[in-house]
C-alpha positions as CSV (number, residue, x, y, z in Angstrom):
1,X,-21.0,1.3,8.4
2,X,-19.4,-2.2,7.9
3,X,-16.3,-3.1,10.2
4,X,-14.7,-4.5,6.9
5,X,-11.0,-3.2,6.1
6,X,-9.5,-3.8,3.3
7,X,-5.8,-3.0,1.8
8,X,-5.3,-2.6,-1.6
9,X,-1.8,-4.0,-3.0
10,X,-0.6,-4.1,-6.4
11,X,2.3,-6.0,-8.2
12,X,3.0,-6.9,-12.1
13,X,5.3,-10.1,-12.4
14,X,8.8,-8.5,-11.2
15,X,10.4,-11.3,-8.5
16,X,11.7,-7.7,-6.6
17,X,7.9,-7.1,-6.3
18,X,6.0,-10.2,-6.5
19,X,7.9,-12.3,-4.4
20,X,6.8,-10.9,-1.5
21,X,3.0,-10.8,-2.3
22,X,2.1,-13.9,-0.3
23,X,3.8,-12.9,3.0
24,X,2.3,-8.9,2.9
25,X,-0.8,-10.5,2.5
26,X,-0.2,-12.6,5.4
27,X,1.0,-9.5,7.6
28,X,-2.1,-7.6,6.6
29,X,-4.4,-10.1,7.2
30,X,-3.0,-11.3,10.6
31,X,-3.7,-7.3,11.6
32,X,-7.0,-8.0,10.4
33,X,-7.6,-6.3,7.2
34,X,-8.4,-8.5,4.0
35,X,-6.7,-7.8,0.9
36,X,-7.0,-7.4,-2.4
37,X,-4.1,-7.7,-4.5
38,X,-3.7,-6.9,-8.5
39,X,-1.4,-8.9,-10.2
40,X,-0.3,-7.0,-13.6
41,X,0.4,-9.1,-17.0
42,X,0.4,-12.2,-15.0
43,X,-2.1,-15.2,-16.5
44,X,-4.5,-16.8,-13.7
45,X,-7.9,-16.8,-12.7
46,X,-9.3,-15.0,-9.4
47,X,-7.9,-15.9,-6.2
48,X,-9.3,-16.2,-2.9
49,X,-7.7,-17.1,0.7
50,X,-9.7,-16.8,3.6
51,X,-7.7,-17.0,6.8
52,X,-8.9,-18.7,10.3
53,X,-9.5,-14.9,11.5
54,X,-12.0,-14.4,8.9
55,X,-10.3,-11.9,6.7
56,X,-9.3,-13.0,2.9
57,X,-6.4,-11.7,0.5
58,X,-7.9,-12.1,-3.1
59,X,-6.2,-11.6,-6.3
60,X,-7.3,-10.0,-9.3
61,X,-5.5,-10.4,-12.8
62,X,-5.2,-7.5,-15.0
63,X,-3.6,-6.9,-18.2
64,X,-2.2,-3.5,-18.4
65,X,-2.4,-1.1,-21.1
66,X,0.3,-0.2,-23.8
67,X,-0.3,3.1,-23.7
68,X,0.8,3.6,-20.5
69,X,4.3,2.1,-18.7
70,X,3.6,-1.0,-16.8
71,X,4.5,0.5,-13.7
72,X,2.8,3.4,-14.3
73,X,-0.3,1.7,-14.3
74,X,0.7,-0.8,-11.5
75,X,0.7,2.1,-9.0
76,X,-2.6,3.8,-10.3
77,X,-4.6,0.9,-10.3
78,X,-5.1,0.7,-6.6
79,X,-6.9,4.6,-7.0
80,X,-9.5,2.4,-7.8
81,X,-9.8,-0.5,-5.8
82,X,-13.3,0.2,-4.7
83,X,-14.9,-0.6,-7.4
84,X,-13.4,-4.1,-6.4
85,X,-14.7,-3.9,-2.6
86,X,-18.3,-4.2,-1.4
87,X,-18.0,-1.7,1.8
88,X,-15.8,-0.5,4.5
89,X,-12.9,1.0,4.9
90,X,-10.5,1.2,1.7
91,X,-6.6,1.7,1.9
92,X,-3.9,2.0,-0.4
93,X,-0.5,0.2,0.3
94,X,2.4,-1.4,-0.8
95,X,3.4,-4.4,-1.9
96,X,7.4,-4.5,-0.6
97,X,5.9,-2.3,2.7
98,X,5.0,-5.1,5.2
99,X,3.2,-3.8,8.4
100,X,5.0,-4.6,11.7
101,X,2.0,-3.4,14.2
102,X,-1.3,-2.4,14.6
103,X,-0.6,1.2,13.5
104,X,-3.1,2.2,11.2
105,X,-6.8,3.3,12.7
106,X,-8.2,5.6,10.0
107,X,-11.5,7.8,10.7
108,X,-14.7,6.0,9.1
109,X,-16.3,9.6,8.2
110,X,-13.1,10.8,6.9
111,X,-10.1,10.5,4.5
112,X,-6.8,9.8,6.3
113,X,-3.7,10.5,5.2
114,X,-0.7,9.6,6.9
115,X,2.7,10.5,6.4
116,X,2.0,14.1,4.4
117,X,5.7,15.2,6.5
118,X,7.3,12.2,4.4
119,X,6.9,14.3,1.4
120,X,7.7,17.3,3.0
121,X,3.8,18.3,2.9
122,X,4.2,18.4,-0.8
123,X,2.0,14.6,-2.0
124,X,-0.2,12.3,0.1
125,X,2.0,9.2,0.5
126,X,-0.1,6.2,-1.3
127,X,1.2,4.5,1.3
128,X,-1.0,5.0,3.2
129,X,-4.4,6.9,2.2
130,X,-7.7,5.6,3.5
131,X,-11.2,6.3,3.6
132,X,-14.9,4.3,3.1
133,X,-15.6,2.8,-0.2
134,X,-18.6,5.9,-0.7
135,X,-15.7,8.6,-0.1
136,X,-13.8,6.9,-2.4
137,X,-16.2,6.5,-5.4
138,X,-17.4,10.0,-5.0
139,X,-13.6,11.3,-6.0
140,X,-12.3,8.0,-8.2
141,X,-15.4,7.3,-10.5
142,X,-13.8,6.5,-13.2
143,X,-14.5,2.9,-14.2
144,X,-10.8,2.1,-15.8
145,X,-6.9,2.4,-14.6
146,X,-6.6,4.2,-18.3
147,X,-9.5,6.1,-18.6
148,X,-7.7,7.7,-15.3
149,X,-4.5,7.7,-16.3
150,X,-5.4,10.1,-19.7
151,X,-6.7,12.7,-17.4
152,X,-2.8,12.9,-16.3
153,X,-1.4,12.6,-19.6
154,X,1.1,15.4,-18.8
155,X,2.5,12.8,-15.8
156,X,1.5,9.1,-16.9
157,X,3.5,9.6,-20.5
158,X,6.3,12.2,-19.1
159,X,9.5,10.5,-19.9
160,X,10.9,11.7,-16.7
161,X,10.8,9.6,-13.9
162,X,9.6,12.4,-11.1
163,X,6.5,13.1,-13.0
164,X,5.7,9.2,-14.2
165,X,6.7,7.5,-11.3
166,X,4.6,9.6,-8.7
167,X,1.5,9.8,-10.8
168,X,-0.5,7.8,-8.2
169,X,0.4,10.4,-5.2
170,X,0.0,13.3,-8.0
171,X,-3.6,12.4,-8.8
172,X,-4.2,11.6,-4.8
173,X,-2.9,14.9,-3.7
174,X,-5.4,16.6,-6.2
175,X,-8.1,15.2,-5.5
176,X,-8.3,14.3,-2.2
177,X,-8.3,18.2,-0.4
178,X,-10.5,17.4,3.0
179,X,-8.6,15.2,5.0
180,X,-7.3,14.6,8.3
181,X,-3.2,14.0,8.3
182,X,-1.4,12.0,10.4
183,X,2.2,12.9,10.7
184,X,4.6,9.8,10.8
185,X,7.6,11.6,12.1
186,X,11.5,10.7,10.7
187,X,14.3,9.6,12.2
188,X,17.9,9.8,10.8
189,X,16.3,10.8,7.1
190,X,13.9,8.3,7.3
191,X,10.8,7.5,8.4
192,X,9.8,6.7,12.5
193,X,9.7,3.2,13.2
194,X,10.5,2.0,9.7
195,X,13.0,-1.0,8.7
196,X,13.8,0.6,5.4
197,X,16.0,-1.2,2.7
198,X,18.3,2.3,2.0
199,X,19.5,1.7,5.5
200,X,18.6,-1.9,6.4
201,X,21.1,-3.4,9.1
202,X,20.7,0.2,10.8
203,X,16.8,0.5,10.5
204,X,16.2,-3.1,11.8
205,X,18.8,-2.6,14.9
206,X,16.9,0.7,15.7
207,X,13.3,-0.8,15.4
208,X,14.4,-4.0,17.5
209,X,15.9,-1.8,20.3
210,X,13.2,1.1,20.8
211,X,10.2,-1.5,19.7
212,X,8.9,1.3,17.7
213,X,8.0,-0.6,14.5
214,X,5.0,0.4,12.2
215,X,6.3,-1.0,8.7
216,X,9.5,-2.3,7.1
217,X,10.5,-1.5,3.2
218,X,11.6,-4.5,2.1
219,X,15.1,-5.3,0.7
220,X,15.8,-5.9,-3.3
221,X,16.2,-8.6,-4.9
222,X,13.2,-10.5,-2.5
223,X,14.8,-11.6,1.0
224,X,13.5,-14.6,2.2
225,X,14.9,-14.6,5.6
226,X,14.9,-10.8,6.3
227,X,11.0,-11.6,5.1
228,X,10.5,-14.0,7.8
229,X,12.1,-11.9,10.8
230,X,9.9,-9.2,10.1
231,X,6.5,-11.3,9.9
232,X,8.7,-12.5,13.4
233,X,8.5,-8.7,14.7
234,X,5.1,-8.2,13.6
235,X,3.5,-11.4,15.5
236,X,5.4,-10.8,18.8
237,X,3.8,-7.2,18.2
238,X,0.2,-8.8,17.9
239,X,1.0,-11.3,20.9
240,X,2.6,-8.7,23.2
241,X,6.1,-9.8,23.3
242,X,8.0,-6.9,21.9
């Protein structure tokens, strides 16, 4: 099978979201995955970077559909990034969740799911669920974000926000039954070796000191410099120095 890797990101045009596009990009791509990024009701043409290391972060611009709230279909458009990427290993992430090290490893004959304990065993996390582009088309075949997002009706329309808003994981969990699960851990209410924006000075103080970091959730509005010190923490990771 191909050594590609590839993270699947999504974003419509929110600055809370979009804003920090460029520099997860950059984090994923200096761990060596490419990425591939849909930008929601935003107006451009395809984008392609590809980085000294030979990975790439493209961009792909979609226009949503009414039926559906933007965000809902924001999140559910990365179940079928596939469709989008010629082999390898596919993985859903997160636009505002930057990765700090070299955590993520998944099986190439197998779906990986990490963080189930996150969710108290109940969802797969989207962040993060991988597998190889055939796995992936074998339980995702739809061709279109909506023509998935009917199949949920009861959760994509709900007007309340615990069904909508976790559609994505919903679908995931369903689906996706044969897997192998790897446990994240939490500390203090949250989870291992995250910077996380609902306890940000904390998170960051405890990451720096125990060098545990695997991904920071970053702050609202968009945080330039808190940005740049964790791309910081990630390439002293890469280069050994934390």
């Amino acid at each position: 099978m191909s050594n590609k890797r590839t993270v699947i990101l999504s974003t419509n045009t929110n600055p809370d979201y979009m804003n920090y596009m460029p520099y997860v990009e950059q984090a994923w791509n200096l761990l060596g995955w490419d990425t591939l990024t849909y930008v929601i009701n935003d107006v451009g043409n395809e984008y392609v970077k590809h980085n000294d290391n030979g990975t790439t972060a493209r961009r792909l611009f979609i226009t949503s559909d009414r039926d559906f709230r933007e965000d809902t279909y924001t999140q559910t458009i990365r179940l079928l990034g596939h469709h989008d990427v010629s082999d390898g290993i596919v993985m859903t992430g997160d636009i505002d969740m930057m990765p700090l090290s070299n955590y993520w490893n998944p099986d190439t004959n197998k779906w990986t799911v990490y963080g189930r304990d996150l969710t108290g065993y109940t969802q797969h996390p989207i962040c993060y669920i991988a597998a190889p582009k055939q796995m992936w088309q074998e339980l995702f075949p739809e061709q279109t974000t909506s023509e998935l997002l009917h199949k949920y009706g009861q959760f994509s329309k709900s007007p309340h926000f615990n069904d909508y808003w976790f559609t994505d994981q919903v679908i995931a969990t369903e689906r996706i039954t044969n897997y192998f699960a790897l446990n994240r851990g939490i500390d203090n209410g949250l989870a291992l070796g995250r910077i996380d924006r609902a306890n940000w000075n904390n998170t960051m103080q405890r990451v720096v000191q125990l060098r545990n970091g695997i991904d920071a959730h970053m702050p609202r509005p968009f945080n330039l410099f808190e940005t740049e010190r964790c791309l910081q923490i990630l390439n002293d990771n890469i280069n050994g120095l934390s």
